[in-house]
Backbone bond lengths (Angstrom), bond angles and torsions (degrees), N, CA, C in turn:
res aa  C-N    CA-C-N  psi(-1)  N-CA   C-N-CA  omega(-1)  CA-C   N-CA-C  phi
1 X - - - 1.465 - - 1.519 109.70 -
2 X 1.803 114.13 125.92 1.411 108.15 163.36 1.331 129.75 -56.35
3 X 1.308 129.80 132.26 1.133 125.99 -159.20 2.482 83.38 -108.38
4 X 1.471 113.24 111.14 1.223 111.70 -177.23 1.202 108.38 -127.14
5 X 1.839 121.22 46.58 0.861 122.76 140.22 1.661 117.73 -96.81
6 X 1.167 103.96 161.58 1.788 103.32 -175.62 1.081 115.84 -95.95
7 X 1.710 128.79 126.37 0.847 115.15 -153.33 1.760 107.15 -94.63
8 X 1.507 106.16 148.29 1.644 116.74 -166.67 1.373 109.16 -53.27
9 X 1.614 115.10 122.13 1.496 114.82 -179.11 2.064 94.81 -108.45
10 X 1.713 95.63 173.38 1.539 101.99 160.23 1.272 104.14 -33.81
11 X 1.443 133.52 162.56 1.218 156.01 114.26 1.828 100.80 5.22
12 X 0.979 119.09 138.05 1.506 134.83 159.39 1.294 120.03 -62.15
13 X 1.149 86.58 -52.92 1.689 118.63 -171.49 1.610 106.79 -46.49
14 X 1.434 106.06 -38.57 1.847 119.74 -141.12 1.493 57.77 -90.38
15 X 1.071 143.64 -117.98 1.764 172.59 -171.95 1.424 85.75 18.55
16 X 1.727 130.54 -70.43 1.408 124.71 175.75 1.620 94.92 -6.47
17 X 1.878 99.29 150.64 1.470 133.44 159.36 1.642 98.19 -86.67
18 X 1.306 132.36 130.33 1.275 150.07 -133.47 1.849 91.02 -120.98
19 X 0.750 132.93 125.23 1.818 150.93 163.12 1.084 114.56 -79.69
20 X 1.320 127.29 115.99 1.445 128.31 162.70 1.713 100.74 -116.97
21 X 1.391 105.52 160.10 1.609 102.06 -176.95 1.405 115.44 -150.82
22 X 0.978 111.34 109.43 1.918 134.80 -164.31 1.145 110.65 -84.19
23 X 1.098 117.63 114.72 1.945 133.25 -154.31 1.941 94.33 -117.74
24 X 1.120 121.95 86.53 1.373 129.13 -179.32 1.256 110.45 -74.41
25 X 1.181 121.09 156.98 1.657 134.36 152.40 1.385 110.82 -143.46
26 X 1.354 114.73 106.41 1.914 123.73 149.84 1.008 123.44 -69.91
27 X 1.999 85.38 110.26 1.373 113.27 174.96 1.706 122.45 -48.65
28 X 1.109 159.29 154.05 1.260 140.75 135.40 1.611 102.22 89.86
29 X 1.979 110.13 33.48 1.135 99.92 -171.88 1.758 136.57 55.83
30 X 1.200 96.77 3.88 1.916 125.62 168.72 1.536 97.45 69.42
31 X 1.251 123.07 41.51 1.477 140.99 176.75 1.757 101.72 -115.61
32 X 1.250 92.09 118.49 1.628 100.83 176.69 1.709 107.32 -102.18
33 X 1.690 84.65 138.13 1.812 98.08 -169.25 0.955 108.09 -144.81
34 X 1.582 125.97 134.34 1.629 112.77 173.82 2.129 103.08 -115.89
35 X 1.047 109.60 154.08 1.944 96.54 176.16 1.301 78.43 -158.06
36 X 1.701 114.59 141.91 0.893 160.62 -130.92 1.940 101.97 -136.38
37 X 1.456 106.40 99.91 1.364 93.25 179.73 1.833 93.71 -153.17
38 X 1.445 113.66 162.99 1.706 109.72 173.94 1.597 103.18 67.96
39 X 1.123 117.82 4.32 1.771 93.81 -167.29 1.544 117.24 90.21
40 X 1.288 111.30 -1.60 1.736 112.04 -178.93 1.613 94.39 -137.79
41 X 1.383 87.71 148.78 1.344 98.44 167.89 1.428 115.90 -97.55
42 X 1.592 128.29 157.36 1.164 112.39 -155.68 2.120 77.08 -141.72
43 X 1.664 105.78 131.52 1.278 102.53 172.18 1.705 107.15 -134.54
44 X 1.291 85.44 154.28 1.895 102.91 -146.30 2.082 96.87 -111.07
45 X 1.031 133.02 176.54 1.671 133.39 176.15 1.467 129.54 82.08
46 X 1.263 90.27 1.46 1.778 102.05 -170.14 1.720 100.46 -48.80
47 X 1.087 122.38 154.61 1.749 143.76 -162.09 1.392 97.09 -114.01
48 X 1.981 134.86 68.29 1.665 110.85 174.88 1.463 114.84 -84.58
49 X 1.075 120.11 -176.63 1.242 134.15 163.12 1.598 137.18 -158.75
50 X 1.215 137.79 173.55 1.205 149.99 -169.71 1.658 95.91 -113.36
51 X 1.309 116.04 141.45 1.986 120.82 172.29 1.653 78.35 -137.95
52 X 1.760 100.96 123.33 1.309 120.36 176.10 1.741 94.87 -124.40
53 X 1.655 98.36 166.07 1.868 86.83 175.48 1.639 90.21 -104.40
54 X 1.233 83.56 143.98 1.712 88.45 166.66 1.400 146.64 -38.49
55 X 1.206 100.37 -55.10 1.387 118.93 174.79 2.140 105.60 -71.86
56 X 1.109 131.55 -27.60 1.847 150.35 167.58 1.199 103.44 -91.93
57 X 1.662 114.60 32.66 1.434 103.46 154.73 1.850 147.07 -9.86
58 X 1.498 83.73 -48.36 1.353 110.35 -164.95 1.658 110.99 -101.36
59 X 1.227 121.95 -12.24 1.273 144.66 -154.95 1.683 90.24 -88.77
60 X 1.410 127.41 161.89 1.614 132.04 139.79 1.073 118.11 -27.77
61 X 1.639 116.90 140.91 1.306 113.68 165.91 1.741 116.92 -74.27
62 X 1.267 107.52 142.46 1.880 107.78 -173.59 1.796 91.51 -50.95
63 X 1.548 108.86 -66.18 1.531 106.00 -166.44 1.528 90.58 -127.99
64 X 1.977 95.11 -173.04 1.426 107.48 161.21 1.210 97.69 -108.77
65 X 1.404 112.66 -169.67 1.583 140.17 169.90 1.238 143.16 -123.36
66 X 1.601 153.10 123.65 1.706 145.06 -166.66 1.141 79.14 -127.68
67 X 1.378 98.43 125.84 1.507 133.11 151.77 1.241 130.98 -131.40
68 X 1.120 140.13 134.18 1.581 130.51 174.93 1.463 111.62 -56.66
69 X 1.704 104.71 165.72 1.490 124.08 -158.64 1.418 109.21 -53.96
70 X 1.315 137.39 161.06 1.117 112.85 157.19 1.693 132.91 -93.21
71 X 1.540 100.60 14.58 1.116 107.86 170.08 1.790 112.93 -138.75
72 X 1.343 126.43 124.75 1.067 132.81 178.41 1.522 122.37 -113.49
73 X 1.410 109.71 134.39 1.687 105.50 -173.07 1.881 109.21 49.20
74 X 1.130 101.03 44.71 1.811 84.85 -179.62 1.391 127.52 88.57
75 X 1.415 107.08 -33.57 1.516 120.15 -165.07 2.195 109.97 -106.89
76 X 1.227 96.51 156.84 1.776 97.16 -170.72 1.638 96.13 -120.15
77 X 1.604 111.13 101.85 1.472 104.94 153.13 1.633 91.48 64.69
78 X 1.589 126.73 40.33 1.387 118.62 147.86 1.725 107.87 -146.81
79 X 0.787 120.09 174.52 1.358 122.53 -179.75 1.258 154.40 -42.72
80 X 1.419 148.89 33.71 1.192 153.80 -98.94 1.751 100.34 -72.90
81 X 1.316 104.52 2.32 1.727 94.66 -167.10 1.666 88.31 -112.96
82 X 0.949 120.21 114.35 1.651 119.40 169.10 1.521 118.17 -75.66
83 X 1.230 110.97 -2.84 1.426 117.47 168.85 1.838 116.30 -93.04
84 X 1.789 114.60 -8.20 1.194 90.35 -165.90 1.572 94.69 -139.25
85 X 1.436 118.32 165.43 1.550 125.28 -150.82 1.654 103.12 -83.57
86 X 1.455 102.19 2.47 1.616 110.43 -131.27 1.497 84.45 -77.11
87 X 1.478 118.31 163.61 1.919 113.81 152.36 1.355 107.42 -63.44
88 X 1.197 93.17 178.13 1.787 114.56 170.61 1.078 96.49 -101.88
89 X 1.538 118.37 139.93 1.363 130.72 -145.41 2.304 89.22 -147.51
90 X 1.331 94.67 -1.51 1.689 102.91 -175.12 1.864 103.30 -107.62
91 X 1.056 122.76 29.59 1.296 102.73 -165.72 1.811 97.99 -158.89
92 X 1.424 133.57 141.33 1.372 120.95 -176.35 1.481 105.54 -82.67
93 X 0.980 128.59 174.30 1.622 140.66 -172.84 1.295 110.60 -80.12
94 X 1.425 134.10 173.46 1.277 130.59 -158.81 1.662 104.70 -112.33
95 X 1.285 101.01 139.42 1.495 116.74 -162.48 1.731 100.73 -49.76
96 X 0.995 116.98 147.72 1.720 112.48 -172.87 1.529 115.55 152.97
97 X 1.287 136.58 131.81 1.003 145.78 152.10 1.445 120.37 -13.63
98 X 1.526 133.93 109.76 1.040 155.78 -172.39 1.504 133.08 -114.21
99 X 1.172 147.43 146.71 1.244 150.75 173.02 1.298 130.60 -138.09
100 X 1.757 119.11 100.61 1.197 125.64 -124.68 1.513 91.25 -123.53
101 X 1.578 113.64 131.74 1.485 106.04 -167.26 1.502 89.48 -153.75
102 X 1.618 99.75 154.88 2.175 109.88 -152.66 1.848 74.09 -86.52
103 X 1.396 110.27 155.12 1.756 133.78 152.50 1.141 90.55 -165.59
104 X 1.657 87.87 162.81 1.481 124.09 148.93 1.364 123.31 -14.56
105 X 1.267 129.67 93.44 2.101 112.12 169.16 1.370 94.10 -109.49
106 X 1.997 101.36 118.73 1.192 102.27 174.77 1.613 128.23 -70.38
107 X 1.271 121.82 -0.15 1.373 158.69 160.79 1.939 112.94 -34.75
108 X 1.574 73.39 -83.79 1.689 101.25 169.14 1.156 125.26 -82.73
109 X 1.472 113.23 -11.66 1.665 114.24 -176.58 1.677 131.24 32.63
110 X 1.638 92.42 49.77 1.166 129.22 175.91 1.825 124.23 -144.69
111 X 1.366 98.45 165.87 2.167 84.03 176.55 1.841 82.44 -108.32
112 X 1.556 71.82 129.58 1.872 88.08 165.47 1.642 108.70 -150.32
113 X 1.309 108.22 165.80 1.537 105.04 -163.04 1.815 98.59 -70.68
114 X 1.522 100.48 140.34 1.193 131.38 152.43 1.376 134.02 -103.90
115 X 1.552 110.81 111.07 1.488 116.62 -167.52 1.925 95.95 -86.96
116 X 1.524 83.41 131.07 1.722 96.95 -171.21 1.487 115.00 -102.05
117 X 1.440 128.91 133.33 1.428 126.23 176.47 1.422 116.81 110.25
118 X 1.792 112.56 -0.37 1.211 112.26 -141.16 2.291 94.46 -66.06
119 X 1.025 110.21 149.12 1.622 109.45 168.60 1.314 103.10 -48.45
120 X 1.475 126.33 149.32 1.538 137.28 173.53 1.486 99.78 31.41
121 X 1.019 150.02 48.18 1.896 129.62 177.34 1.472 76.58 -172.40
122 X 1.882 72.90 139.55 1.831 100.26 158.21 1.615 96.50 -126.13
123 X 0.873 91.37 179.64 1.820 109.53 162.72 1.978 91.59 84.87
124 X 0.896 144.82 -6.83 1.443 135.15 -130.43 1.774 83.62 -94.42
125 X 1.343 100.37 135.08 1.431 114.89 -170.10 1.708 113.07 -128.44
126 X 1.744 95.19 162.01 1.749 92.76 162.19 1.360 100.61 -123.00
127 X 1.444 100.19 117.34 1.966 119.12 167.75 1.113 128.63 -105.85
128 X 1.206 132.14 -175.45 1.496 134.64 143.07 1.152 112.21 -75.95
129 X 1.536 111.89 148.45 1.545 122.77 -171.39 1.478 114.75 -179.76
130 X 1.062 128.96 152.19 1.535 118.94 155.52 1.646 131.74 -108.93
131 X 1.237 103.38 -31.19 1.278 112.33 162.27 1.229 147.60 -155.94
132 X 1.185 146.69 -166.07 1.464 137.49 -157.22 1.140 134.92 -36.49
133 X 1.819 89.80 -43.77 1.657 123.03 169.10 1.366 108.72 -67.49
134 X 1.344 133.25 -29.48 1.797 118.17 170.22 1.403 114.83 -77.67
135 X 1.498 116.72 15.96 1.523 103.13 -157.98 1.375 84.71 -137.17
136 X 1.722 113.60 133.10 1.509 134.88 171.08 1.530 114.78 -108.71
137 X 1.763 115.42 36.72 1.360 122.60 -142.86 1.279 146.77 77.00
138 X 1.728 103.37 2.41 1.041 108.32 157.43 1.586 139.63 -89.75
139 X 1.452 123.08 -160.46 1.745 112.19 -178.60 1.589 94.87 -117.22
140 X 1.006 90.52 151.74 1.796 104.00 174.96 1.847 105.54 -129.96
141 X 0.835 109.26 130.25 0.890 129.61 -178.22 1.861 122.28 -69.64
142 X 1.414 139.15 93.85 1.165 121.38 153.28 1.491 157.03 -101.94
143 X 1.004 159.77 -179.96 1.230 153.86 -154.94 1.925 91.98 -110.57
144 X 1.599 104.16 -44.33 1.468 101.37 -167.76 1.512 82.53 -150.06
145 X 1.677 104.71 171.21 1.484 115.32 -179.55 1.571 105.97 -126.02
146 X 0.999 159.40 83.51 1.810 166.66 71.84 1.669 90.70 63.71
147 X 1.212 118.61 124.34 1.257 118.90 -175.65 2.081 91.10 -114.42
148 X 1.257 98.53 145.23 2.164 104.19 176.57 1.474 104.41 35.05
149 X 1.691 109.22 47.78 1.378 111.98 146.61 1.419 122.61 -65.00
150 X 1.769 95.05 132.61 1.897 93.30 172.95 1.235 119.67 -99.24
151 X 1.043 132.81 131.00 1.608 127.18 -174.00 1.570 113.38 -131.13
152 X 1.365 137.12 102.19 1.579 130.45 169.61 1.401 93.73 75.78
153 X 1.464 138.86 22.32 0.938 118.40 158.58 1.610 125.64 108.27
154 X 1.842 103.12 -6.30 1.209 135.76 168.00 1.757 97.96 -105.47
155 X 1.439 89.48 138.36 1.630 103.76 161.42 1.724 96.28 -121.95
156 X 2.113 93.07 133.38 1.153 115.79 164.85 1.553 125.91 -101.79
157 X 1.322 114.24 136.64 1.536 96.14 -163.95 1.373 115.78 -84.54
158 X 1.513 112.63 3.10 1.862 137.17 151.33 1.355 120.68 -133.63
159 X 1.154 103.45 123.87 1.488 98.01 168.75 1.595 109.82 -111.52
160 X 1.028 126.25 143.48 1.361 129.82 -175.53 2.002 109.50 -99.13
161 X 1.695 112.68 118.37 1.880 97.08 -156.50 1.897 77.01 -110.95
162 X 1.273 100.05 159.23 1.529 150.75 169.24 1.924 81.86 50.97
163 X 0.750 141.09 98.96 1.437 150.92 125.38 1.213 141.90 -57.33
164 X 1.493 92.59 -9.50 1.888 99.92 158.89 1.389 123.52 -77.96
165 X 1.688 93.15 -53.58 1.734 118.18 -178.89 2.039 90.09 -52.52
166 X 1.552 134.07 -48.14 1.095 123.59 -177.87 1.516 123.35 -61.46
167 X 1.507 105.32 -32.91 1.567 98.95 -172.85 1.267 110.99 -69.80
168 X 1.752 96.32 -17.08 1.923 90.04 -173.03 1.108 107.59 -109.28
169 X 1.462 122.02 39.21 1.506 138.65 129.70 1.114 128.47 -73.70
170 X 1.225 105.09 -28.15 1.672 121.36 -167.56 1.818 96.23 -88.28
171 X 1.368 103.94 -41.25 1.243 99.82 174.82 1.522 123.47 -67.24
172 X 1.082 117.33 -67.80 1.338 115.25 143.72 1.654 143.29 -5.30
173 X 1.470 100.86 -24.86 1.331 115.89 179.38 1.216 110.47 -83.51
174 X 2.493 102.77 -54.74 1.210 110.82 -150.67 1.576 93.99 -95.01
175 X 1.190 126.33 2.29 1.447 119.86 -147.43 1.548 128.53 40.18
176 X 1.246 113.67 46.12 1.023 131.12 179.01 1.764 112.86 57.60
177 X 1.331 115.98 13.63 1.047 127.88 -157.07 2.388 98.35 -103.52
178 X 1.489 88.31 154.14 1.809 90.25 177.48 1.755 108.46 -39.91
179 X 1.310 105.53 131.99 1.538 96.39 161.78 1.759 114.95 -147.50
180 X 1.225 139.74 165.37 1.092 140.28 -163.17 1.645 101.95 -94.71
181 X 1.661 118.25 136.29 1.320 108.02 155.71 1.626 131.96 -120.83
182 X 1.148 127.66 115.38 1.449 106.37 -166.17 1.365 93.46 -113.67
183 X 1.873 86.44 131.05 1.899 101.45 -176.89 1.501 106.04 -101.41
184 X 1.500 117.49 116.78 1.168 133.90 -164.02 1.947 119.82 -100.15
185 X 0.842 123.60 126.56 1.366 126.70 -142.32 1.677 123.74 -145.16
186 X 1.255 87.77 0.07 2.038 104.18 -170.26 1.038 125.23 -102.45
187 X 0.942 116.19 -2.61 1.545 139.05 179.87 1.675 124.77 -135.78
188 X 1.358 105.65 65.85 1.777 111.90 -165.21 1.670 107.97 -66.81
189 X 0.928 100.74 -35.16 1.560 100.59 -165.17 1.663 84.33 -74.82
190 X 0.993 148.72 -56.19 1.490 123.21 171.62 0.478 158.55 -62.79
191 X 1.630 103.30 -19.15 1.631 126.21 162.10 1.698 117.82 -46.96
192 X 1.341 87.34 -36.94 1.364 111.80 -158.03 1.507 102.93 -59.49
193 X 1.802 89.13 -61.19 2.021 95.16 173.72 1.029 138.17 -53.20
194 X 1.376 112.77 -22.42 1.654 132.08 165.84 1.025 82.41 -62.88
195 X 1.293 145.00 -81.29 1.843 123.96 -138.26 1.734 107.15 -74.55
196 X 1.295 116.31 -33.06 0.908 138.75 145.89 1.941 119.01 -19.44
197 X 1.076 108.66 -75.80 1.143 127.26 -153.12 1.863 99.37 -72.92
198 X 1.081 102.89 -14.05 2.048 106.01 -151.89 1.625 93.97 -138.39
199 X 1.735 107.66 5.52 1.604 105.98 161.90 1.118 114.10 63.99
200 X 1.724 118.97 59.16 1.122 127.76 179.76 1.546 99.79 -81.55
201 X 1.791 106.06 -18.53 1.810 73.41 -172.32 1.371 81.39 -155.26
């Protein structure tokens, strides 16, 4: 006898590719600047953000985010060296729909998420980090954001604190599993209040 009932799987729901959505604000007008005063250097453009889940709109953001400026030497997401083929490796990626899946970084010599498709850039990753200086266009992940942190003698005008304890929120979310990111960017003055509002910093 055919048996033509179907037999009960997981949830549907759970199987879904999971949305997270990254609500940015550029600092410093997304113009990166460093000036030199007191004996410290002081650098200005940092890229933060809010990671909310999609569907908990309204809810806390899981983490924040450090990213570099979105504009370096003048230029957005292209090369600052006109002599060389290379990407721009000084500037965060362009706000847009993403699809973020764990591999191998022979870098880190670890599997960590890789954001796929990025315009002109490969390699563009999510790590641990705290600030501008750990990031080659990638996102770092924080728990909280430190506003005119001094560090070695550099002041950052964000610092992003415990980014481990955050990534393994993020993990935690996606189960280490593919998930979508859309980095959101059109609305600064709100972005802003979200991070704002839930004491990002």
């Amino acid at each position: 006898m055919f048996n033509f009932f179907k037999k009960l799987q997981p949830s549907e729901k759970n199987s879904e590719i999971k949305k997270l959505i990254l609500k940015r604000y550029y600092c410093n007008n997304g113009n990166y600047s460093e000036v030199k005063k007191e004996g410290k250097v002081f650098k200005y453009g940092t890229t933060i953000g809010a990671v909310i889940d999609s569907l908990k709109p309204n809810y806390p953001p899981l983490f924040y985010t450090i990213e570099p400026s979105k504009m370096h030497a003048g230029k957005e997401n292209n090369s600052d060296n006109p002599n060389t083929t290379n990407i721009d490796e000084s500037t965060c990626i362009p706000a847009g729909e993403y699809k973020c899946t764990m591999t191998q970084s022979n870098r880190f010599k670890k599997l960590l998420y890789l954001v796929k498709n990025t315009p002109k850039r490969k390699g563009v990753r999510i790590h641990a980090g705290n600030s501008i200086d750990n990031s080659e266009g990638c996102i770092l992940p924080a728990i909280a954001l430190i506003q005119n942190f001094s560090n070695a003698g550099i002041v950052y005008d964000f610092w992003g604190s415990q980014s481990i304890p955050a990534l393994e929120k993020l993990y935690q979310f996606t189960q280490k599993k593919e998930f979508v990111l859309k980095i959101e960017d059109e609305n600064q003055e709100e972005n802003l209040k979200l991070i704002l509002k839930y004491k990002g910093y």
